[in-house]
C-alpha positions, 0 to 999 in steps of 0.5 A, spaced: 479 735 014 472 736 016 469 739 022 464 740 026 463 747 030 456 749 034 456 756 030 462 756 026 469 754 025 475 759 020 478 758 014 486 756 016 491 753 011 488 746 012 483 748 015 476 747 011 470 751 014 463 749 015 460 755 016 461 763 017 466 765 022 465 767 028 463 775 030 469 779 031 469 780 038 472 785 042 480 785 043 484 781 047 484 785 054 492 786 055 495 781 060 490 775 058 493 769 059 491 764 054 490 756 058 492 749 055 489 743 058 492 738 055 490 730 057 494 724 056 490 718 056 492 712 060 499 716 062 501 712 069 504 717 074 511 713 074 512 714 066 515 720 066 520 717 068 521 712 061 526 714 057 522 716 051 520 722 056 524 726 055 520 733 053 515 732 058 520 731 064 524 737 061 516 741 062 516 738 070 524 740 071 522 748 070 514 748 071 511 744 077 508 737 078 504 733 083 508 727 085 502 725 083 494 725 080 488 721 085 483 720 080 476 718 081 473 712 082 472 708 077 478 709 074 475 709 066 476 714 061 469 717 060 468 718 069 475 721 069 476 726 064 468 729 065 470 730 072 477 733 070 472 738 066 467 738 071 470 739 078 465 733 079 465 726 082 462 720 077 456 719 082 454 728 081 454 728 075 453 722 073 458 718 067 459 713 072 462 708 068 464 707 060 457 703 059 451 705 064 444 705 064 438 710 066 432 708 068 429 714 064 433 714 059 435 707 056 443 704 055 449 709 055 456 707 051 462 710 049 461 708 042 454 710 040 455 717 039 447 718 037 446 716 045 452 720 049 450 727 045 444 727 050 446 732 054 441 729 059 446 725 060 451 729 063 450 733 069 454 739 071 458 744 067 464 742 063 469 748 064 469 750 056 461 753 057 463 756 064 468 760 060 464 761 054 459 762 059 463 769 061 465 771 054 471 767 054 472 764 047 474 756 047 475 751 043 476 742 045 480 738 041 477 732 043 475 732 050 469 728 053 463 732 054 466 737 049 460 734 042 455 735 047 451 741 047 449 745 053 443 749 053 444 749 046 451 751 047 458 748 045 466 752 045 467 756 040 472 750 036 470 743 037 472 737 033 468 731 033 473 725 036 476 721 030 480 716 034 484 714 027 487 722 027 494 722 030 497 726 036 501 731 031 494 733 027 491 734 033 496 739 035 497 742 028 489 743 029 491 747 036 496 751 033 491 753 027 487 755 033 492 759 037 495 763 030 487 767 030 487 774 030 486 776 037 479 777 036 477 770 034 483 766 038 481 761 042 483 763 051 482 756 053 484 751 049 484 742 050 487 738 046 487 730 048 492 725 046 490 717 047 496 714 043 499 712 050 492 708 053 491 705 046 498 701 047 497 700 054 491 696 053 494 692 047 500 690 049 501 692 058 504 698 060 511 695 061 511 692 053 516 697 049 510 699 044 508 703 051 515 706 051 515 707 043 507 710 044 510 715 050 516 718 045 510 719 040 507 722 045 512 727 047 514 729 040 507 731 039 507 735 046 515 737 044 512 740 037 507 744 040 511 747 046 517 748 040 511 753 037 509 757 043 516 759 044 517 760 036 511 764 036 512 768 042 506 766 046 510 762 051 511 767 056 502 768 056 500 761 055 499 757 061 499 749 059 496 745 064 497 737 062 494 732 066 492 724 064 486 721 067 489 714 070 494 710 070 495 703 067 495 694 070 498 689 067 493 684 066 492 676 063 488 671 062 491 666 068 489 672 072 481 671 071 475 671 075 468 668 071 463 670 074 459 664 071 463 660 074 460 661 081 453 663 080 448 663 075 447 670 072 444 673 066 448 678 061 442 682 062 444 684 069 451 686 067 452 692 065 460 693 065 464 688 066 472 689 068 476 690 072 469 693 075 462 690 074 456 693 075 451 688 076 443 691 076 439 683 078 432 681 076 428 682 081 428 678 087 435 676 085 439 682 089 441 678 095 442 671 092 448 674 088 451 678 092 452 673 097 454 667 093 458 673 088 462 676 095 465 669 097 466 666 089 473 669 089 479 671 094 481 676 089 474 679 087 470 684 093 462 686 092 459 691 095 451 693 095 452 700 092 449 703 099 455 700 102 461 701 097 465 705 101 464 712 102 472 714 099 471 712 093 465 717 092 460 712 088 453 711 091 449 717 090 447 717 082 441 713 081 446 709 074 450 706 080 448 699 079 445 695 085 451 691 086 459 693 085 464 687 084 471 690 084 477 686 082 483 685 085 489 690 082 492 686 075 486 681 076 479 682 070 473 680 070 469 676 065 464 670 063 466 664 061 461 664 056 463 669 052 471 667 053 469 660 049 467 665 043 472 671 044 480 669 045 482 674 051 486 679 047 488 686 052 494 685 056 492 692 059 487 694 063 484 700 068 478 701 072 481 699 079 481 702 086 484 709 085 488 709 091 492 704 088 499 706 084 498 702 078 492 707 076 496 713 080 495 719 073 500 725 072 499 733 073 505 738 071 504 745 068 508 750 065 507 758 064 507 764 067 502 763 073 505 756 074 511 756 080 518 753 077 522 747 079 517 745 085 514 738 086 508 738 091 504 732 094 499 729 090 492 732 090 485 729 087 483 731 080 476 734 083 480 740 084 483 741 076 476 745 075 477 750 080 484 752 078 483 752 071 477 757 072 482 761 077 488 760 071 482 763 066 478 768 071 472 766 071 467 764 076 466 757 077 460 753 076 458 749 082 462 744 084 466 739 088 473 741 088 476 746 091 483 751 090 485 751 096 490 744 095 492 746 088 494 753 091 501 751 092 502 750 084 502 758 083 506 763 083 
């Protein structure tokens, strides 16, 4: 296995090194606790109560969970994990969308890794450099922002994604990390899983494959809870899970071509579904927002200056000129394109994150953590603060707060 670390990574079993270890550093202050932010791509709020749940409903019953996570908007992976990590929203620190453009700085996508690397791109700071930052060592098993360098600064551990690693490595590579000795350990560790979004996507969140996915998934959590309470960390690691969206059903009778209403280049799309940014050629802002706000009854546009102020979506300067927002369960596209590409997901997300279908997950189990309670859902803008508060460390600025999270701790 290979990888990538900022200065160092350790041998361990399976483990390859890619340059010297870390410097000892001081021993572990008694009582410091170790934290697990831990994200399931695309795991819908109701999905814990799917059969194939069941070690996760096991973790909710004696910790504490949110009846449900309010996401940002939009309800896309990359806006949504960056403000988990950041405290804050899309439009401050600047992942407004999956592909974006900056007038600065050209053409932003999930998939060109030369591009996103850019740390002009990512305003903020994610809560592995705040830790770092304050003598805390972390590692990211996979998260997004954690290939970026911050001042030259990365977590102590990182990977770089692989998308073809499954859910148990993954874990594996976090209990490598936890069985460090003290002086090299990781105190704040994330691990991501997407097993459960990549099938949504695929099939709709109410195929069976969903529910083959959600027990993978939870067998993959299972093994690592089983370690920590084998291992005796149990009792001083906090583990906080969280996912970053929900998911719709989607399908090719609940389409809207934008073609179909107004004449529109694709170079003025920018992302397209279920929200589309559109940034018009000059002189051509008016002409298709009014002929787009009256093409369809399922399609909503805005002028980004009047999109409403709940979503907390027009300050950045990538939020395109016009916003037009889908209906629940409906997508977004152009016929041109349709006529060359058969539509193919049946799942999608992105929409009004007021809606259920994109409501996330929240609960957390460990020694900071109350048991057996359930509190009123919360906006993810304040996993920051907690997480900060759950490793002892002064936060960077942000949007969030502790105050509607203070429930959950003992």
């Amino acid at each position: 296995m290979t990888f990538r670390i900022l200065s160092v990574l350790v041998t361990l079993g399976a483990l390859a090194a890619c340059g010297p270890g870390p410097a000892p550093g001081p021993p572990r202050p008694e009582g410091r606790r170790t934290v697990l932010l831990i994200s399931l791509d695309g795991f819908r709020w109701d999905f814990l109560a799917r059969p194939g749940a069941r070690r996760l409903r096991r973790l909710a019953d004696s910790g504490v969970r949110a009846e449900y996570l309010i996401p940002a908007f939009p309800t896309k992976t990359f806006p949504n994990h960056y403000t988990m990590a950041t405290g804050l929203y899309p439009e401050d620190h600047g992942i407004v969308a999956n592909a974006m453009n900056d007038p600065a700085m050209g053409r932003f996508t999930t998939t060109d890794t030369v591009v996103n690397r850019n740390p002009g791109w990512w305003g903020g700071e994610p809560i592995w450099i705040t830790a770092e930052r304050q003598g805390r060592r972390a590692a990211t098993m996979f998260w997004v922002g954690s290939e970026v360098a911050y001042g030259g600064r990365r977590a102590t551990y990182w990977r770089s994604f692989d998308p073809n690693l499954p859910g148990d490595r993954r874990v594996d590579q976090v209990i490598e990390w936890l069985s460090l000795p003290d002086d090299r350990r990781p105190e704040f560790i994330t691990l991501y899983l997407n097993r459960v979004d990549v099938m949504g996507h695929r099939y709709g969140p109410d195929h069976p494959a969903v529910d083959t996915a959600i027990a993978v998934t939870d067998s993959s959590l299972g093994r690592l809870v089983d370690w920590l309470g084998a291992s005796g960390m149990a009792a001083r690691t906090d583990v906080v899970i969280v996912s970053d969206h929900g998911m719709a059903a989607i399908s090719p009778d609940r389409a809207i071509l934008l073609d179909d209403y107004v004449d529109i280049d694709r170079t003025e799309i920018l992302d397209l579904a279920p929200v589309t940014a559109i940034e018009p050629r000059p002189g051509r802002a008016d002409h298709l927002y009014q002929r787009l706000r009256r093409a369809h009854p399922r399609l909503t546009v805005f002028r980004r200056h009047e999109v409403p102020e709940r979503f907390r979506f027009r300050r950045s300067h990538r939020i395109t000129e016009l916003v037009a927002i889908a209906d629940d369960g409906w997508t977004i596209g152009l016929r041109a394109e349709w006529a060359k590409r058969p539509f193919l997901d049946l799942g999608n997300h992105g929409y009004d994150n007021a809606l259920p279908s994109m409501r996330a997950i929240f609960l957390a189990v460990g020694p900071s953590f109350r048991s057996g309670l359930v509190v009123p859902p919360f906006e993810n803008v304040h996993l920051y603060p907690l997480v900060a508060h759950l490793l002892g460390v002064e936060p960077a600025r942000n949007r969030g707060r502790l105050a509607p999270v203070r429930a959950v701790l003992r």
